[in-house]
N, C-alpha and C positions, 0 to 999 in steps of 0.2 A: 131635255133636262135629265131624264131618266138613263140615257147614254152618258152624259158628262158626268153624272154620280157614279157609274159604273168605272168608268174610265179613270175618274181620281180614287176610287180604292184601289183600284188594281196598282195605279202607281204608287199606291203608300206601301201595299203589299211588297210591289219588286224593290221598291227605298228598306224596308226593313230586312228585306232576303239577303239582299246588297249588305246593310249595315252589320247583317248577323256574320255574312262570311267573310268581309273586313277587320269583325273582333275574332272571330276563330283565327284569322291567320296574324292579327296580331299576337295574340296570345301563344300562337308557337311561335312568331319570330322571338316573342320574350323567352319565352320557353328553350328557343336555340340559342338565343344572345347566353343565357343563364348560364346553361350546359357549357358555352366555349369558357363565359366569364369563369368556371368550375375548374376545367379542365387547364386553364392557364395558371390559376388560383396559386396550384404545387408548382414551382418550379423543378427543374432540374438542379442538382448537388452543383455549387459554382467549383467543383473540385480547381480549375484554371489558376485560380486565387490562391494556391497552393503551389509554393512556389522554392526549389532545391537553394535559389540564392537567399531567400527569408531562414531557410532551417539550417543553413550551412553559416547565416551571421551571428545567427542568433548561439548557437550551438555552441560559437568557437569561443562567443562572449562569457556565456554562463557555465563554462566548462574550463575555462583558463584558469591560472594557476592565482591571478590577483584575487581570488574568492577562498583561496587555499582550503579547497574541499569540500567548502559551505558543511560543516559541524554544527547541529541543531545546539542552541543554547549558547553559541559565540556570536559576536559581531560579526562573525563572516557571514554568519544565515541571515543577521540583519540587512548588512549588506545586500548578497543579493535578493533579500525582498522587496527592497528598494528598487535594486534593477529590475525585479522581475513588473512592480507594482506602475515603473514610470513604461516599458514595454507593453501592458495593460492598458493605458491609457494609449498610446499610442497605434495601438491596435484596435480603438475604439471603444474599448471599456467601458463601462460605470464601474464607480466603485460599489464594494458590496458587501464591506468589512464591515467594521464597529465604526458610530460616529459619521457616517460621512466619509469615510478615507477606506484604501484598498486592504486595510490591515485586522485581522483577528487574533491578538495577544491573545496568548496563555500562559501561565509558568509553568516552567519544567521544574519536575522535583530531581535533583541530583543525590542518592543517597550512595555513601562512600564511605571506606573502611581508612580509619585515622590513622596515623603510624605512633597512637598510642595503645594498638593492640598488642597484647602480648600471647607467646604461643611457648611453651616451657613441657620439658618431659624431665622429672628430675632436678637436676642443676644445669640440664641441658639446655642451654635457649638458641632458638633458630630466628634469625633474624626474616622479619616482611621484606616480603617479596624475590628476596634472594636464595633462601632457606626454606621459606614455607610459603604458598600460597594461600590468600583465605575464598574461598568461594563461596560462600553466603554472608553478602549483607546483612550483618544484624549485631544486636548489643545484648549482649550474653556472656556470663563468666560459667566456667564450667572446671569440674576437678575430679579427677576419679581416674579408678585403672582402666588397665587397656586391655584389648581381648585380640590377637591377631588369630584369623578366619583366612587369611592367607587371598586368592583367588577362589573363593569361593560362590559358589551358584547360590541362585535365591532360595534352592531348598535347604541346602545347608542353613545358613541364616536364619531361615523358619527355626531351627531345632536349634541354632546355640541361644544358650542365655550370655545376654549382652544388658541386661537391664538395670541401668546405674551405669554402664561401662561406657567405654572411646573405644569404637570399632576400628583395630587397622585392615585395608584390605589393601592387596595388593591388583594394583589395575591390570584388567583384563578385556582383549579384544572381542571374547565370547560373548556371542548375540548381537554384536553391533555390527551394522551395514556399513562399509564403507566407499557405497559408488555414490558420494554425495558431494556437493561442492563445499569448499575450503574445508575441508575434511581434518587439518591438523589444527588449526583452530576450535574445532567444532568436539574435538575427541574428549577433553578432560569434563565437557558437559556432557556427554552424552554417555558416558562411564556415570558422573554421579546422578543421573537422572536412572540408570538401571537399579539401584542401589538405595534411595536415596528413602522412597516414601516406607520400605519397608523395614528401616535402619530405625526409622522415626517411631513404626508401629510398634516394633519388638520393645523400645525404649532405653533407645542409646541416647548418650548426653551429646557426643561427636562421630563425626566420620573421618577419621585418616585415610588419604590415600595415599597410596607409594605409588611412584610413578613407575611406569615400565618404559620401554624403550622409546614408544610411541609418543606418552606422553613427556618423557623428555625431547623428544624433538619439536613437540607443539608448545614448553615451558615459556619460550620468546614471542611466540604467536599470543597466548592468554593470558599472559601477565599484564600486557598494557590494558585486553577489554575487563579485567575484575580491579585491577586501579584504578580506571573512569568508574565503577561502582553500576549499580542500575535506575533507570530513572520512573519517574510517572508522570501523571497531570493527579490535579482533584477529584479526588473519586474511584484512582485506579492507580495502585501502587504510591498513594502518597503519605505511606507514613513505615518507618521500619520495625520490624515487629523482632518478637525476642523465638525465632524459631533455629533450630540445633544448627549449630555451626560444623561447616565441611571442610578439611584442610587438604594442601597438597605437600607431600615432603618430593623431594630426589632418591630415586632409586639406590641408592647407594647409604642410604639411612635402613637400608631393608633388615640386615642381619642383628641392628639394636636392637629393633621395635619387636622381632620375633621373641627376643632372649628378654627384654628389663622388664625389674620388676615397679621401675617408675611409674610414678604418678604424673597424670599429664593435670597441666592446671594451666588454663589460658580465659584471657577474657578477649573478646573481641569490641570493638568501639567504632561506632558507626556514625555520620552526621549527615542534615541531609541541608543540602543549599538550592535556593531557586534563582532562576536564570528565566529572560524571558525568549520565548519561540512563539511563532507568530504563522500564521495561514494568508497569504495573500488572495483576494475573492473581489472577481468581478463578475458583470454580465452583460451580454449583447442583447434589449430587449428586441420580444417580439412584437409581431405587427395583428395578431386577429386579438379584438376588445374581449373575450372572454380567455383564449388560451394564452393568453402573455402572462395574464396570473398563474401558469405551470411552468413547473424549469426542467429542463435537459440538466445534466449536472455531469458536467466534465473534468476528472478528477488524475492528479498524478501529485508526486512528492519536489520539494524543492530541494531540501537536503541529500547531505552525504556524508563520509565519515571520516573528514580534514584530514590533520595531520597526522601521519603514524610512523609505526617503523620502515623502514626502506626496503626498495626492493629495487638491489642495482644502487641507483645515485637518485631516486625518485622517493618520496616520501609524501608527495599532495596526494590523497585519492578525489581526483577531482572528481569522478562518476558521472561523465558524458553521456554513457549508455543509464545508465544505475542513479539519477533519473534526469538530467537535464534531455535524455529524449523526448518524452512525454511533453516535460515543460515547452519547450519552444514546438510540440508539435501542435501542443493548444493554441500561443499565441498566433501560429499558422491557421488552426481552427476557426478562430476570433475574428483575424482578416476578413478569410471568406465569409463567414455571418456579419461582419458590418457591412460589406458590399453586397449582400443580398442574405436578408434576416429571415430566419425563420418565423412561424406560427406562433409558436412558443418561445418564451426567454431562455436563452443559453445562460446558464452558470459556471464560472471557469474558478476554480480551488484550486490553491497551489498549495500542498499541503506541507506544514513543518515538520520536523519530529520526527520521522516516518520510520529514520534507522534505529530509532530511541523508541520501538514499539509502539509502531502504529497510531503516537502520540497525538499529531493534529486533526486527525481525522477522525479518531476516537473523539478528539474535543469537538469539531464542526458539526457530527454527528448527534452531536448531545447537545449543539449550543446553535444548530444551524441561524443564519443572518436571514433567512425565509422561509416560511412556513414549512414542517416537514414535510405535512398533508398534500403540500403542490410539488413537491420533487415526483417526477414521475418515471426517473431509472438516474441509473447511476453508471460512469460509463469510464472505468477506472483505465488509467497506462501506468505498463513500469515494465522497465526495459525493452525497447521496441525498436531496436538498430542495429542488432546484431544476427548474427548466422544466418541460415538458409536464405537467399532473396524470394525463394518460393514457398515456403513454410511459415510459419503462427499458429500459437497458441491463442484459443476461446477458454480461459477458465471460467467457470458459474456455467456452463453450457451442457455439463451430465449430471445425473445424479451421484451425490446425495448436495451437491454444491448449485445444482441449477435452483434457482428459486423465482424464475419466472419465465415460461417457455413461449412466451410473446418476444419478450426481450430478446432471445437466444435466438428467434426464427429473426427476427429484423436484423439481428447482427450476422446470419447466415446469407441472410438476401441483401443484404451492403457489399461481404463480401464477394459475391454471385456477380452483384452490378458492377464492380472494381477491381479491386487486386486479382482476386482468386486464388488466394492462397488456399494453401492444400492445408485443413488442419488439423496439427496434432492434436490427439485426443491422449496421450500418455498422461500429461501435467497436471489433469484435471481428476485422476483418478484419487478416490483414497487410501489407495496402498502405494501410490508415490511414494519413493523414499523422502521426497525434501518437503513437502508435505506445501507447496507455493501456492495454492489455493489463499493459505492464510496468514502471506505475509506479505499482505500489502493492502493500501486503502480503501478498495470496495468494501472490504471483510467489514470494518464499524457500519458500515449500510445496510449492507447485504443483514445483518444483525437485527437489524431494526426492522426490517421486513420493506425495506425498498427495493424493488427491480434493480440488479446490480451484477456486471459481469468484467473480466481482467482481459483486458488484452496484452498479451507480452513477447516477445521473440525467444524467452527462455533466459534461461543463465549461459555463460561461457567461462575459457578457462581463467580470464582477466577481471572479474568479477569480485568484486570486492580488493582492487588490488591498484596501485598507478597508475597501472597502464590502461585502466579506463580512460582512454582519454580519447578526444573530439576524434583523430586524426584515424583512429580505427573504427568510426562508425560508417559505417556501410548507407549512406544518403539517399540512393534508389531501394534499400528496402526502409529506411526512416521515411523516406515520402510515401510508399506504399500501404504502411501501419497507420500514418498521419490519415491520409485518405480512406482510409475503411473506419477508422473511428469518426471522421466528418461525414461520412456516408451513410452513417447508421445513425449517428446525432440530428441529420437531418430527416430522418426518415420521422423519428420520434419527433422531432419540433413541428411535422405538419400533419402529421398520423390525427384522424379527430376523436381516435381511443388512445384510451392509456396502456399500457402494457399490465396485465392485471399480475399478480405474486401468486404459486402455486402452495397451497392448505399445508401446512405440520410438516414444512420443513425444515429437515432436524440434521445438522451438522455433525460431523466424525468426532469432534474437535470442540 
């Protein structure tokens, strides 16, 4: 009896030895089942889904000439946000607009100078636009003599009394850079912007300027952009204020304006009208129950700048590179996440306005359709199809522009994993002359203190011009730019950190 008592402890003993090293190695088979379920968890970037005949349909469609240039505030932009909104859905979209639908209306403020302005020196009247240009927007009558200062430097200026007076100056190259694009456009602003706040300080009533050679060559380039007038949304240039009016004569008005002892007496009349422009906004959700509440935010513009003056026999700036790259690169984007979703919800912005200052994205920024708390970077394009097939620019990626160096290392090991573009660091400095940091749609984020960086291929010499068009986008570096913004988007949709924003970052600008 005393044997068979021994004999059944011993077996219960070897049953529990047995039963304990059974749950030990169940416990690491779970253990190792976790570890692969982990490691499978991330997929790989479905780059394959990216595909040259998606970016080459889509491109030829939203760049063609039927949109004639997609002009924020026309039915053209309506138009294609239409296209853009039904290619959304077709790509797998939700909508993500207002309402239930892929659309975020805003209005645009148009303010614009009446051709019941008048500009008089004397009994002399100069007819708008032909005779005189007005270049500030506003509603202002003003009368007094004139004080010519000639080409004069801002030191001089300091020392004459101009106080009650109409400064004439005669325009001058001195101080301005001119290795900047569309530079004969750009010249009669960047004259009155040297001039301009210290004319005001002294306490002139106007500023004349006489054109010099330059600006008479740029007189057909700026007349059309100060006749469309300037625009806003609510909250940001939407209302016209009564600040000193800037005039332009022709050069050949020079030898009056030295000698008379005329009075200049002009009123300027200004109106402003609203038009509506609109954000197209979808999203590919995600798949893990906590981080689907975060969004990836994939950002580019849909407009451009319609119809204008000609160049040749061409007259649509359809803007293929300027921005329909961006746009059909996301819808490419979109694809690949609905065929395999990231962690986190993609959000895809198409933004309005964009030519019309940074309009829609100033608006989405301030009015976003999701929490702003859950945006967790911002991951802007604009112009991304042109020059070097081995070069790209990372703007937001050095100081004083980086604001979040999480962001900047993920978009450096996307492009590491992918393209491998070599990249410039010139564009992102702040002694850039074009200063393209802060014209374009990360900038209203980046503001707000969201992780936000630009991807772009740079400007070229067809930029802002018709021959923007589909046929000179270069498709293997579109696909290349397409693929490192999907490559870095996904990095962030499965990352189980956010990308954190670096303390008291403080812009040039």
């Amino acid at each position: 009896m005393l044997k068979k008592q021994r004999f059944c402890c011993e077996m219960i003993k070897f049953g529990l030895i047995k039963l304990k090293h059974m749950k030990n190695k169940m416990i690491l088979g779970l253990l190792a089942s976790g570890a692969m379920t982990f490691a499978q968890a991330v997929k790989k970037p479905l780059v394959a889904a990216i595909t040259d005949k998606d970016l080459k349909t889509d491109m030829y469609q939203m760049a063609g000439d039927h949109f004639n240039g997609r002009e924020a505030g026309t039915l053209d932009e309506l138009k294609v946000s239409m296209w853009l909104a039904n290619k959304a859905k077709e790509a797998g979209m939700e909508p993500a607009g207002d309402d239930g639908t892929y659309f975020q209306f805003f209005d645009l403020y148009r303010h614009q100078v009446t051709p019941n302005t008048k500009f008089k020196i004397g009994q002399k009247e100069f007819k708008l636009w032909k005779d005189v240009l007005v270049a500030e927007t506003t509603n202002i009558k003003v009368e007094g003599s004139l004080v010519y200062l000639g080409a004069a430097t801002k030191e001089e200026i300091e020392k004459a009394d101009v106080k009650g007076k109409a400064v004439v100056l005669l325009a001058s190259k001195e101080g301005i850079a001119d290795d900047i694009s569309l530079f004969d456009r750009r010249y009669p602003g960047l004259v009155r912007n040297k001039y301009y706040d210290l004319v005001v300080k002294k306490g002139a009533i106007a500023l004349i300027m006489v054109a010099d050679e330059l600006a008479e060559q740029s007189w057909s380039q700026v007349e059309p952009q100060m006749t469309r007038g300037i625009y806003g949304i609510e909250g940001f240039r939407d209302k016209i204020g009564s600040t000193m009016p800037v005039f332009w004569v022709h050069g050949d008005q020079l030898n009056y304006l030295k000698t008379t002892k005329d009075l200049l007496s002009a009123e300027v009349v200004s109106e402003t009208y609203k038009y509506p422009s609109v954000n197209v906004v979808g999203t590919i959700a995600g798949t893990d129950p906590k981080l689907k509440n975060e969004y990836v935010l994939f950002s580019g513009h849909q407009d451009h700048d319609g119809v204008r003056q000609k160049y040749g026999q061409d007259s649509i700036y359809n803007g293929a590179d300027d921005n329909a790259s961006t746009c059909v690169a996301m819808l490419a984007i979109a694809r690949a996440y609905k065929q395999q979703p990231g962690k986190r919800t993609s959000l895809f912005v198409f933004h309005g306005s964009e030519e019309r200052g940074l309009l829609g994205s100033r608006w989405y920024a301030a009015h976003p359709t999701v929490p702003e708390k859950d945006i967790i970077a911002v991951l802007n394009g604009d112009m991304i199809g042109r020059n070097n097939v081995n070069q790209a620019a990372l703007l937001g990626s050095s100081s004083p522009h980086e604001n979040s160096s999480d962001l900047v290392a993920i978009a450096k090991k996307a492009n590491d994993e992918g393209p491998k573009f070599d990249l410039d660091k010139l564009w992102d400095r702040p002694e850039h002359p074009e200063y393209f940091y802060f014209r374009s749609d990360h900038l209203p984020y980046a503001r707000r203190g969201i992780p936000s960086v630009f991807y772009t291929s740079v400007l070229h010499s067809q930029y802002h011009t018709p021959m923007d068009e589909s046929e000179n986008i270069d498709f293997v570096k579109l696909h290349k730019m397409t693929e490192w913004i999907y490559r870095t988007g996904w990095i962030l949709s499965n990352d189980p950190n956010r990308p954190k924003t670096l303390p008291n970052v403080q812009l040039e600008r």
